[in-house]
C-alpha positions in Angstrom: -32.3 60.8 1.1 -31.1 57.7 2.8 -34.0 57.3 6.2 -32.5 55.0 8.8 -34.6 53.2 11.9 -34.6 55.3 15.2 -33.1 52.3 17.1 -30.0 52.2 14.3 -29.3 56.2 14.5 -29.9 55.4 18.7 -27.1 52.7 17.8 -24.7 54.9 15.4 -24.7 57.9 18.0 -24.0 55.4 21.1 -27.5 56.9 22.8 -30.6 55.0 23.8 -33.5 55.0 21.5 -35.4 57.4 24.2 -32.6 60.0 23.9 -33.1 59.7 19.6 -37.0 60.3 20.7 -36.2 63.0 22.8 -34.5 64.8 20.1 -37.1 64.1 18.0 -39.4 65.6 20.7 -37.7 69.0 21.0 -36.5 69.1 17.1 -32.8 68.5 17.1 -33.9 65.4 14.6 -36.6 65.6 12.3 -38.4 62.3 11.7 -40.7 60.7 9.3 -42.5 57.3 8.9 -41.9 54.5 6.5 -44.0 52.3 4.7 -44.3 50.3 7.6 -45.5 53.2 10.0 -42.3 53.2 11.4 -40.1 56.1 12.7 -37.2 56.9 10.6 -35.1 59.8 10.4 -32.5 61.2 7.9 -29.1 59.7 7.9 -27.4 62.5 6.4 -28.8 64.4 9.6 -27.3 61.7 11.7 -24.0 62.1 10.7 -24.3 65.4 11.1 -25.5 65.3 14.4 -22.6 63.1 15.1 -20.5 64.8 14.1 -21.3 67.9 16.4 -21.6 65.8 19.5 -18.2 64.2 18.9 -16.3 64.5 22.0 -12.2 63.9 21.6 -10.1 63.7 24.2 -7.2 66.8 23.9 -4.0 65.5 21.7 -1.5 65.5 25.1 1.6 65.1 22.4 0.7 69.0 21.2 2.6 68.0 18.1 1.3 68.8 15.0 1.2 66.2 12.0 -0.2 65.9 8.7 -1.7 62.6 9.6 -5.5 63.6 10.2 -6.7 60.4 12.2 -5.4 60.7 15.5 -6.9 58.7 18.1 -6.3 59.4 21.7 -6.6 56.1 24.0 -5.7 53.6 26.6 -3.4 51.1 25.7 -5.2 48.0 27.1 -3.1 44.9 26.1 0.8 44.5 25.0 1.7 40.8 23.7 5.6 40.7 23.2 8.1 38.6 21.8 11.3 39.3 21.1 11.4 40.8 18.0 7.5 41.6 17.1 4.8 43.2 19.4 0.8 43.7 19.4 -0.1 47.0 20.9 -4.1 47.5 21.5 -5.7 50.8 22.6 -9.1 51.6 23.3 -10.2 55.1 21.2 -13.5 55.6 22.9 -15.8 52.6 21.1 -12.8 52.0 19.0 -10.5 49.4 19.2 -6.8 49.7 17.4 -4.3 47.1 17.1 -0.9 48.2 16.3 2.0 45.9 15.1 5.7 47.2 16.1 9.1 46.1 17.1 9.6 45.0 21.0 12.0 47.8 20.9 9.5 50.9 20.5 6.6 49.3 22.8 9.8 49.3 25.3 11.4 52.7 24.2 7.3 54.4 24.4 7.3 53.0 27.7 3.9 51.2 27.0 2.0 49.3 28.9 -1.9 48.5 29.5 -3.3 51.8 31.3 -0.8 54.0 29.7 -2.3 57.0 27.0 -1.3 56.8 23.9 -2.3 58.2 20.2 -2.6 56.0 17.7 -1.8 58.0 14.2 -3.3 56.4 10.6 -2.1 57.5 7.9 -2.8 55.3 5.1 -2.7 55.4 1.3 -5.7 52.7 0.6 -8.9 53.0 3.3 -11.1 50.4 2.6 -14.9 51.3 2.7 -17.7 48.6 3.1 -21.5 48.7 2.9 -24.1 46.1 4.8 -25.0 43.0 3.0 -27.2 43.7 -0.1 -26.1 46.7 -1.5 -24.0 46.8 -4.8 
């Protein structure tokens, strides 16, 4: 069982460390101590947590797709040539940068402040791990 720092789960659920206490308080996280007498909790129960509190904006398309990573955001910058432009949205604490002709950013009509979903559907994801793990 992987145990992770209060201030990192604080960090991975985008909540203060007193809100990770709090839970901890009223048993929505169990925690532990390390071998440094410092509080820990689970990971696994982290993502868990997470998971439940995840809060998506609705899908405004209502279109249904096989593509499972959908993002709903704001379209906050549009770079054009043209031929080529650079599309980025804000997905909650995520930031996506698209690449597409000048003719679709034109035909989508967007433009920073508009919605827009952005819709991954790759064959290689690429996972990585912090520094010192193998």
């Amino acid at each position: 069982m992987t145990q992770i720092r209060i201030r990192d789960a604080a960090s991975f659920l985008g909540v203060s460390d007193d809100t990770v206490r709090r839970w901890i308080e009223t048993g929505l996280l169990a925690s532990e101590k390390d071998e440094a007498g410092r509080g820990v909790v689970d990971a696994l129960a982290v993502a868990e947590l997470a998971r439940r509190n995840a809060v998506l904006p609705a899908d405004p398309s209502e279109i249904g797709r096989s593509a499972r990573n959908r993002l709903v955001g704001v379209v906050t910058e549009v770079v054009s040539d043209t031929v080529m432009a650079q599309v980025e949205l804000q997905c909650g604490p995520h930031r996506i940068v698209s690449l597409m002709s000048s003719e679709a950013v034109r035909e989508l009509g967007l433009e920073p402040g508009s919605i827009a979903i952005a819709v991954v559907k790759a064959t290689t994801v690429m996972i990585e791990t912090p520094g010192g793990r193998a």
